[in-house]
C-alpha positions as CSV (number, residue, x, y, z in Angstrom):
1,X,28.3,13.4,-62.4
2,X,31.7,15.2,-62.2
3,X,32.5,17.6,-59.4
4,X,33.4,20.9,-61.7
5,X,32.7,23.6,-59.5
6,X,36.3,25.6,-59.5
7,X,35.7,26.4,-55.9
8,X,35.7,23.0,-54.7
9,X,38.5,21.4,-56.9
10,X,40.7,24.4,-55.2
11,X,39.8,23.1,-52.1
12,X,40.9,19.6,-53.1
13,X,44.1,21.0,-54.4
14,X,44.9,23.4,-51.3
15,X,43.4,21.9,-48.9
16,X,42.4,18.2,-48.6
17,X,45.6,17.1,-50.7
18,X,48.2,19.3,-48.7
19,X,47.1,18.2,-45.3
20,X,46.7,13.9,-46.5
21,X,50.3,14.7,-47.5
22,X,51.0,16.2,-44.0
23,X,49.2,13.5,-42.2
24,X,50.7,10.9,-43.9
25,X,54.5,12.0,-43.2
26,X,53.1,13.0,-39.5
27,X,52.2,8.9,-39.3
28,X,55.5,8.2,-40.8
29,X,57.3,10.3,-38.3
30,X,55.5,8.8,-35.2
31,X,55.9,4.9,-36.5
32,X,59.7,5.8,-36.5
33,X,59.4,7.6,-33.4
34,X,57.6,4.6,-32.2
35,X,60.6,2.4,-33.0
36,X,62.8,4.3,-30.5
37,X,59.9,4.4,-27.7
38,X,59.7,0.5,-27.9
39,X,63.3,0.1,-28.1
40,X,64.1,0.8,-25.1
41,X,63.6,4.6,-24.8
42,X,59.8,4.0,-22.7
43,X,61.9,2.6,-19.4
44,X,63.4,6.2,-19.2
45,X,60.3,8.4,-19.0
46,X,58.5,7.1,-15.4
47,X,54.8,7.6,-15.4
48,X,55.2,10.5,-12.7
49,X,56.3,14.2,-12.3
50,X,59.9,13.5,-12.8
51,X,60.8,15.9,-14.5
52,X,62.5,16.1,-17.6
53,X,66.1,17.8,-17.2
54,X,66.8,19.4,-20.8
55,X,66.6,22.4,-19.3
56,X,64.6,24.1,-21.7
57,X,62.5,26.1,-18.8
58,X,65.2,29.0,-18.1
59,X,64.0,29.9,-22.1
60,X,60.6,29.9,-21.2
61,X,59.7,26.6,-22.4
62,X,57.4,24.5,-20.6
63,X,59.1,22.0,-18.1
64,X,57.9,18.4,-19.2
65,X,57.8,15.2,-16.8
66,X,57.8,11.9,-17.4
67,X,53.6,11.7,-17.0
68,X,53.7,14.6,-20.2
69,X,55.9,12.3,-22.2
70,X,54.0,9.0,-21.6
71,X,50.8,10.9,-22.0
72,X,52.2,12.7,-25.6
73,X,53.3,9.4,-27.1
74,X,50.3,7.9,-26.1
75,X,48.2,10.7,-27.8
76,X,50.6,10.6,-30.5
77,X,50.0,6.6,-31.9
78,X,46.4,7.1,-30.7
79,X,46.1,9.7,-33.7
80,X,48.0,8.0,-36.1
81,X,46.0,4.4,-35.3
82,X,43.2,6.3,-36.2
83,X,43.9,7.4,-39.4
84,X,42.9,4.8,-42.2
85,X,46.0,5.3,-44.7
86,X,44.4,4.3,-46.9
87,X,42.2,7.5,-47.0
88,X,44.9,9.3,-46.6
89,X,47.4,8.8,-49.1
90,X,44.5,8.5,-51.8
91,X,44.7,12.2,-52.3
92,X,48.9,12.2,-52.2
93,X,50.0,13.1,-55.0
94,X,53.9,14.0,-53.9
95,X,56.4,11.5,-52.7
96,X,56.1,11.1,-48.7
97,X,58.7,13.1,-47.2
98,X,59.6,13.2,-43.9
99,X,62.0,15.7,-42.2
């Protein structure tokens, strides 16, 4: 039996299918984000409180040390390894695109 509530298949069209399309390019963006980290870019970021030197605090941004970075890349392919892509991109209906 077809699902023909109009309620739901707005929910599939705002909801489910916008965010597989954002989840999709979010998994593209970390793989190629990935490709730099493995490259050569992980030796740079010790496991510790060094901290990061972009100066970003003196605009109120949060200073981030190497331990912050490790720990957000690790977070990062942790989320996208758990995303089956094939589930995802089912619903995608746009071409990926990644910014």
């Amino acid at each position: 039996m077809a699902i023909t509530n109009p309620e739901s298949i707005r929910f599939v069209n705002e909801q489910i299918r916008p965010l597989c399309e954002e989840v999709r390019a979010l998994v593209a963006r970390v793989g190629a984000m990935n490709t730099s980290w493995q490259a050569g870019l992980n030796v740079t970021f010790p496991n510790d409180s060094t901290a990061v030197a972009d100066n970003r605090d003196a605009e109120g941004v949060s200073r981030l040390t190497g331990a912050d970075i490790q720990s957000a890349v690790g977070i990062l392919l942790a989320v996208t390894a758990a995303s089956n892509s094939q589930i995802i991109s089912k619903p995608c209906v746009r071409a990926i695109s990644v910014n």
